[in-house]
N, C-alpha and C positions, 0 to 999 in steps of 0.2 A: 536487715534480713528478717523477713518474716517467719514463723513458725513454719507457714506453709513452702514456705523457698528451703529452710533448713531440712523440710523433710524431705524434700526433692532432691537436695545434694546428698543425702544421704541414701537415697536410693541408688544416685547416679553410681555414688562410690561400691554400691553392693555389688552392680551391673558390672564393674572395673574389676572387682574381686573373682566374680563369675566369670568375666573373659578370659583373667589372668591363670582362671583352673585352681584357684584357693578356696571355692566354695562350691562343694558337688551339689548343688539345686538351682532351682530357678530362680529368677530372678522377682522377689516378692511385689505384687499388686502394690499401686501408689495407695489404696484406703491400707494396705498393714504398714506401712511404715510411717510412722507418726513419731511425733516428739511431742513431749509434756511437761511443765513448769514440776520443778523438783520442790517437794515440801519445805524441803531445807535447803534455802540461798544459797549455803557454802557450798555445795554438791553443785554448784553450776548453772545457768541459766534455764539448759533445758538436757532433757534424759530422755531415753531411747532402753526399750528391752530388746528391738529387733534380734539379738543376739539368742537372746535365749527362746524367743519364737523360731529361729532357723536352726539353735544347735543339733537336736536330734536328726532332723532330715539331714543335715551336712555331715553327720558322724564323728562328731568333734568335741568339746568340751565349752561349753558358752563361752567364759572369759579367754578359753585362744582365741574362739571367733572373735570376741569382741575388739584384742588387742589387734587381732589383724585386720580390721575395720577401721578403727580408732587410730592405725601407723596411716590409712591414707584420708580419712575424714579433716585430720590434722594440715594437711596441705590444703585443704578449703579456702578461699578467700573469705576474710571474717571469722574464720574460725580461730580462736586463740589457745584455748589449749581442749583436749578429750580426756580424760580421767574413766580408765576400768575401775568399776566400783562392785563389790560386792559379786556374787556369784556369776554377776559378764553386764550390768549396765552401763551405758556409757553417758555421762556425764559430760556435757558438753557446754564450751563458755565463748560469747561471741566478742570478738573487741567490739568499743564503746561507739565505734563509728557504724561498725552493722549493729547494733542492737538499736540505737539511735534513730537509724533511718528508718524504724517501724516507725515515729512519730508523722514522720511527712507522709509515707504510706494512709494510716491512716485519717488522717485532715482530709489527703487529698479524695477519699474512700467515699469520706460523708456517709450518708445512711448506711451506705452500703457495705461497710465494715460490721464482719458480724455474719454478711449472708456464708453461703457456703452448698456447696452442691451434694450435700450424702445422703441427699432424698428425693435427687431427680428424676422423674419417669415414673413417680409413686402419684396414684390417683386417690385423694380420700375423703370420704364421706364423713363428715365429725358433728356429731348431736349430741347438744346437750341444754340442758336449764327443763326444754318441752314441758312446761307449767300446763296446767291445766287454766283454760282460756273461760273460769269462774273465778277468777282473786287475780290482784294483783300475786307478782314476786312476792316469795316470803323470804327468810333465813335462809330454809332447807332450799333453795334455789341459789342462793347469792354464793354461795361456795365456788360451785361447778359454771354459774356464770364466768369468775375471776378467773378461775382457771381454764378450763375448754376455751374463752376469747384467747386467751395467753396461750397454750398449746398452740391452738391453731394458729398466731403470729409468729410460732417459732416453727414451726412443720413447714409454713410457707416463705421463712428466713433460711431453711434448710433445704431447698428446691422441688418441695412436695407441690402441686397440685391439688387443691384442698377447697371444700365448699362446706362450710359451716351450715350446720339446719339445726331449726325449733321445731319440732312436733307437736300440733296442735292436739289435742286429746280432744275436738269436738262434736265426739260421736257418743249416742246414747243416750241414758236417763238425765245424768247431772246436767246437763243442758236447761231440760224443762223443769228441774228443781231449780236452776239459777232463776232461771224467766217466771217461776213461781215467786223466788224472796224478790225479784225484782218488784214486780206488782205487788205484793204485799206490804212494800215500805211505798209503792207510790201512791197506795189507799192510804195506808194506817200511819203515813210517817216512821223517824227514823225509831221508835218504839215497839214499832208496831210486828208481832212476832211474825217468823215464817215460818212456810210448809214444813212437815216433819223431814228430816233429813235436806233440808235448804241451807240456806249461808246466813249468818247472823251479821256480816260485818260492817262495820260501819261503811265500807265502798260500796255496799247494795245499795245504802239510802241515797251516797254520792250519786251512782250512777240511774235511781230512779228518777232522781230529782233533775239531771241533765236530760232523761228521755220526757220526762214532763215537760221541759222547758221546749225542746223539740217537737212535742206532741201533746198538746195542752186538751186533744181529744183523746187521749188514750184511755183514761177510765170510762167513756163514752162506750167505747165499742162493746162488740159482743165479748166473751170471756175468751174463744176461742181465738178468735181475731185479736184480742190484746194479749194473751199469749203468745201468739207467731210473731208480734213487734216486739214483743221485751227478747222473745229468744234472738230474734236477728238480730235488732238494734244494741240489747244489752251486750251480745258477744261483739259487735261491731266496736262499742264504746272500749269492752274490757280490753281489747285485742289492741285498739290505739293504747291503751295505759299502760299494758304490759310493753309494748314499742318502744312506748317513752321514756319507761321508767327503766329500763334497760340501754337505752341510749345516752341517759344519763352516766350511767354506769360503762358507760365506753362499749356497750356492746351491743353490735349490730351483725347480724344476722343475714348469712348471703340467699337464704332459700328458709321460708314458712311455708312445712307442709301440711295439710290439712287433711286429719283421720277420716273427716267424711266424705274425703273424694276418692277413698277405697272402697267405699259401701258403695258411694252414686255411679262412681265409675266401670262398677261391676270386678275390681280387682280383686277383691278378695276370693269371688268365685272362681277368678283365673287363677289365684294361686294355688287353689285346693285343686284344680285339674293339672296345672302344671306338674304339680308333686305327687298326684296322683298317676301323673307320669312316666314320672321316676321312681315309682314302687313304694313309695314309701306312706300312703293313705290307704288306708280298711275303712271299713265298714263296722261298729256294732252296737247291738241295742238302741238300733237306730238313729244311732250316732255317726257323724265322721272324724276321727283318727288320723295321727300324724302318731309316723310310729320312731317318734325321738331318743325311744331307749335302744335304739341298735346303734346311738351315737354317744351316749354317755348321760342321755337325762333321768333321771329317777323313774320316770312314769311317762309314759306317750300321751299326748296330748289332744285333745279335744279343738276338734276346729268347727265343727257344724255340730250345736245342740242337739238333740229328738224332737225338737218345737220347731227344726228351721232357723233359729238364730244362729248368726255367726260369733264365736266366741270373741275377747282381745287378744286369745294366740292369733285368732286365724287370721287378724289386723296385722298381728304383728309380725305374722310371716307372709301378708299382700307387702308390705310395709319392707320388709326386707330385698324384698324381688324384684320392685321396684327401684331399690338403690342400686341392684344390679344389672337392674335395664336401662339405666341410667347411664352406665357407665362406671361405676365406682369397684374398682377392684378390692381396695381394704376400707372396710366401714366401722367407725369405733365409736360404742357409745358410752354414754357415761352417763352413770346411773346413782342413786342415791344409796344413803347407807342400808335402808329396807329392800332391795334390788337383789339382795344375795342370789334369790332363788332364779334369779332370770339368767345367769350363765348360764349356763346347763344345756335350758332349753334354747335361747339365742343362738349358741353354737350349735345344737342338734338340728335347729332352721335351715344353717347354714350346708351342713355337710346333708341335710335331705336336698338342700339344692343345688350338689353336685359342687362347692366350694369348699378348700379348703378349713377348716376351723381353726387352725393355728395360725393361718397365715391372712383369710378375708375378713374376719371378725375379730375386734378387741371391745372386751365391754371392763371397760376402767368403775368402781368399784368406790365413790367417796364418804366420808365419815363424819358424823355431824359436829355442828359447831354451836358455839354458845357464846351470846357477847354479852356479857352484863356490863351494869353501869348504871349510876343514879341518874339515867334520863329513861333506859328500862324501867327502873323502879316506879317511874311517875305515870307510865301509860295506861291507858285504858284497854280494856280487854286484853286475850292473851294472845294475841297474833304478832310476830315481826315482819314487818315488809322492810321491802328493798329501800324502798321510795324514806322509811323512819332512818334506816342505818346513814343513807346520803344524805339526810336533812343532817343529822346528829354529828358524826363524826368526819363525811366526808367523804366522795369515792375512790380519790388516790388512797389514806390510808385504810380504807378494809381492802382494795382491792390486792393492794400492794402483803397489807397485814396473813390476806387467806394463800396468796401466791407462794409466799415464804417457807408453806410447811409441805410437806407432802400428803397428798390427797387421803390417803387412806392413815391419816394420824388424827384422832378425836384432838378436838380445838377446844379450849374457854380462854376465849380474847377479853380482855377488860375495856372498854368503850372508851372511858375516861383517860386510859393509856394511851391509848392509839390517836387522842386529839393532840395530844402535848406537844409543842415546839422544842424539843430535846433530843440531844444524842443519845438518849435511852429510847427513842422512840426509834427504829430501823428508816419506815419511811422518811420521818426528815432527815434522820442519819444522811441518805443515799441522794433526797433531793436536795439537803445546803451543801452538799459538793457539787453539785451541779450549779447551783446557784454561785458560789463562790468562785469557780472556774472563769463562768462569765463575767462575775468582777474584775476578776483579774485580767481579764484581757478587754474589758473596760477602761479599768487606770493605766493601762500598760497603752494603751491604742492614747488616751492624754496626754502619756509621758512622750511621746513618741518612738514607742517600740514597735516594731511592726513586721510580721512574716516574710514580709515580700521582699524586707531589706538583708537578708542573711538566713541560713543555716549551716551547720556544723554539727552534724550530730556525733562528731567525736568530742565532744566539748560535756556531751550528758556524763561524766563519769563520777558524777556523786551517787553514795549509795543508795539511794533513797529512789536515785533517777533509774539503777538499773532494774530496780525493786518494781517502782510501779514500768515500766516499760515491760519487763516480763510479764507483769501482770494485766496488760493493755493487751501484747499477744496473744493469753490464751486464751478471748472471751468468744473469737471462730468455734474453737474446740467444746469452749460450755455450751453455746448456743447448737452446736451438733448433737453432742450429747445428751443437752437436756429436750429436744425434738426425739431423739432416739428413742427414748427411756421413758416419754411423755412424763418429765418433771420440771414442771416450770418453778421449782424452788430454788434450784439450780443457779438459776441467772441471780435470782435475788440475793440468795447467798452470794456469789459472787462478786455484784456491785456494792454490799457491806466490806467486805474485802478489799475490791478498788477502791472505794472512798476511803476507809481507814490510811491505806497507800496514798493517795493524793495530801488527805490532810496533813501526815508526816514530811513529804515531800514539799508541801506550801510554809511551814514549819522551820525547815531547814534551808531551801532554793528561792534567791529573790527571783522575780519574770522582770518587777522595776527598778532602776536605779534607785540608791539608797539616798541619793542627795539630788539635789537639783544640778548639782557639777557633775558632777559622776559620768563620764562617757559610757554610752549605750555601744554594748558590744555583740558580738553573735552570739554571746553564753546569754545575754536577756534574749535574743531573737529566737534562739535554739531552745530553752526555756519554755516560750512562748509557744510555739510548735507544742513542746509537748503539755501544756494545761491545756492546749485548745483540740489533741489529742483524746486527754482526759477526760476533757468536756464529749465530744463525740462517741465514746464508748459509753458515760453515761447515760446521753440521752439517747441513745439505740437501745440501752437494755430496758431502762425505763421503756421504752416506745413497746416493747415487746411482752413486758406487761401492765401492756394499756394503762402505765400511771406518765402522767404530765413531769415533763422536766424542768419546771421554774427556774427563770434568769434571775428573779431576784424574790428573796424570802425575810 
């Protein structure tokens, strides 16, 4: 019996209670009635407050509801015994054959265990990393890569509807200051200094020297003409490395939208008419005005200079109007830890353009990180890129390492920790149970143990088996939750937890016969069912934040 089957018979029985007139209200929605693994084992498989959400509208006292819940939930198939607990919980314990049959559930699930529908009919717009297309990835990018990929595989493991976007920042001066250092390192070499306010980094020289090889006239031409190459070409180049170097990094991108197809395209001046609209653009000092403080921003905003330039507000709310002509009813972005000041306004965008701000707009908020380590200590200059962190330690473990905490918690990762082949280290923690699972059904498939010759899943009744099987079913509910909440540290937590549970469990429970006489029975086949259970919940969670599940480590 699943999580999701126990909460359904638990509804059934509320509906029972309701017809019989022992319960003066409705009959509650299948999302309130849930069941949850109890912190403490002894307390039962899984626990229920439903009582205490119903007592007051029923006019009763929690624990009678609960007991009179609890005399028919108790007739359940599977059900073995209900315990009122405390002020009306009901504590709930399944025999060994329904809790069991989660394992074959599962197998038979494959990926698909895990999904879960409490975010279907949801549209959503999700941006983040939107680096400016003059440098590769640095640091302050690699955080909200980790995480915004992983959100967004759990929003869409949650039956959300969801289109990933990078924002290109390709509009403006910084452009022709790039295509300045560019030409400058492709005259003077990689010494050779740039324009004031250019880029010094060693990837200008890279990519001068890749547009020279492509264009061995380029210092030929006029100054203005080798200008307009470096600027197209060099963002051409930057724009593949940024691609790349994030692909590495498991993260691929459903939609690259580009800021200057709001200048070219003329949106930006739709959107200041649009919203001039809806009332909410003035006029002064020869300015144009967005008047965001009738919405909660500190100070109204500037969308059209006194010169005729359009500001990065007025970008940023063509930019917004566009995801809503799009189609996208909630757009969430996520923004860096220097970002604080862009709430305010973002939402006052929203609600001038007649959308809710509570409900269309979330701008997630994250905080920086810091990885030392004596391969940091040895670098040149002071920049970190993406492309240094994956050469050094690897993309499983940062990606896995920054997923682990919660976004708005300031990080100093140690570089050297996160490489280590050790149970001190989380990520291999969670991938040699992965890896070890597959062993085991490895030697087991040698011995000849094998799924297809048996199951019994009244036979799981060691403790260890009922330990990790409740903990096999709740990974539906984290993976809900942590979609819900956008916390993908969630799962990772979690899978630290199922691995501890499997390694106990392997510890204790053989899958092979202990000798070569030893008859193979359903407790090795039923066994087996549940490591290859184990194995499938790990590599779903892992899958979901983008880290790899190794068969063998």
């Amino acid at each position: 019996m699943t999580p999701e089957q126990l909460a359904q018979a638990l509804r059934t029985v509320l509906s029972d209670v309701v017809a019989a007139g022992d319960l003066g209200v409705p009959v509650p929605d299948a999302a309130s009635v849930r069941v949850e693994r109890p912190k403490n084992r002894e307390h039962g498989d899984w626990s229920s407050n439903i009582a205490l959400q119903l007592a007051k509208g029923a006019g009763m006292p929690p624990r009678e509801l609960a007991e009179v819940v609890a005399t028919r939930l108790r007739q359940v198939g599977g059900v073995t015994t209900v315990d009122v607990a405390g002020p009306g919980f009901l504590n709930i314990t399944l025999d060994a054959a329904s809790a069991g049959e989660l394992a074959r559930t599962i197998v038979e699930a494959g990926e698909g265990y895990g999904t879960n529908d409490s975010m279907v009919g949801r549209t959503i717009n999700l941006e983040f990393v939107s680096a400016n297309p003059t440098g590769p990835p640095h640091i302050g990018h690699t955080r909200w890569a980790a995480l915004g990929d992983a959100l967004g595989r759990l929003l869409r493991a949650s039956g959300a509807d969801v289109t990933t976007e990078h924002y290109i920042n390709d509009f403006g001066g910084q452009m022709g200051k790039f295509a300045g250092s560019i030409l400058a390192r492709a005259k003077g070499g990689p010494d050779a200094e740039v324009p004031e306010g250019g880029y010094p980094g060693e990837y200008v020289t890279d990519v001068a020297q890749q547009l020279l090889a492509e264009r061995p006239d380029l210092l030929d031409l006029p100054e203005d003409e080798a200008m307009s190459v470096a600027r197209e070409r060099g963002y051409a180049l930057m724009m593949e490395r940024i691609r790349t170097i994030l692909h590495e990094f498991n993260v691929d991108f459903d939609v690259w939208f580009s800021e200057s197809t709001l200048h070219d395209g003329g949106k930006v001046e739709e959107a200041v008419a649009r919203l001039r609209e809806q009332g909410h653009v003035f006029d002064q000092d020869g300015a144009v005005w967005l008047r965001t403080t009738d919405f909660g921003d500190d100070k109204d905003r500037v969308m059209i200079r006194s010169n005729g330039e359009p500001t990065y507000f007025a970008a940023d709310a063509a930019y917004y109007l566009d995801k809503k002509d799009r189609g996208f009813t909630e757009k969430v972005y996520m923004l860096g830890a220097d970002h604080h000041g862009y709430v305010g306004r973002l939402k006052a965008i929203a609600a001038c353009a007649g959308d809710d701000p509570e409900k269309n707009i979330e701008i997630l908020i994250g905080q920086l990180i810091n990885i030392s380590g004596e391969r940091m200590g040895k670098r040149r200059g002071n920049a970190i890129f993406l492309s240094d962190l994956i050469e050094w330690i690897g993309s499983d473990p940062v990606r896995y390492s920054l997923a682990r905490f919660p976004a708005d918690t300031p990080l100093d990762l140690d570089g050297e920790e996160l490489r280590k082949r050790s149970n001190d280290n989380p990520v291999f923690y969670v991938q040699y149970a992965h890896a070890r699972t597959c062993n085991v059904a490895r030697l087991a498939d040698e011995d000849g143990v094998r799924r297809e010759d048996g199951f019994d899943p009244a036979l799981l009744t060691h403790e260890t088996e009922a330990t990790l099987l409740a903990a096999l079913g709740d990974f539906p509910r984290v993976v809900a939750q942590a979609a819900q909440l956008r916390e993908p540290h969630r799962v990772a937590r979690y899978l630290e937890e199922l691995a501890g549970f499997f390694h106990k469990w392997y510890d204790e429970c053989r899958v092979r016969p202990v000798s070569a006489d030893e008859e193979i029975t359903d407790l090795h086949r039923s066994r087996l069912w549940l490591n290859d259970a184990t194995r499938q919940v790990l590599a779903n969670g892992l899958g979901l934040l983008g880290v790899s599940a190794p068969e063998r480590m």
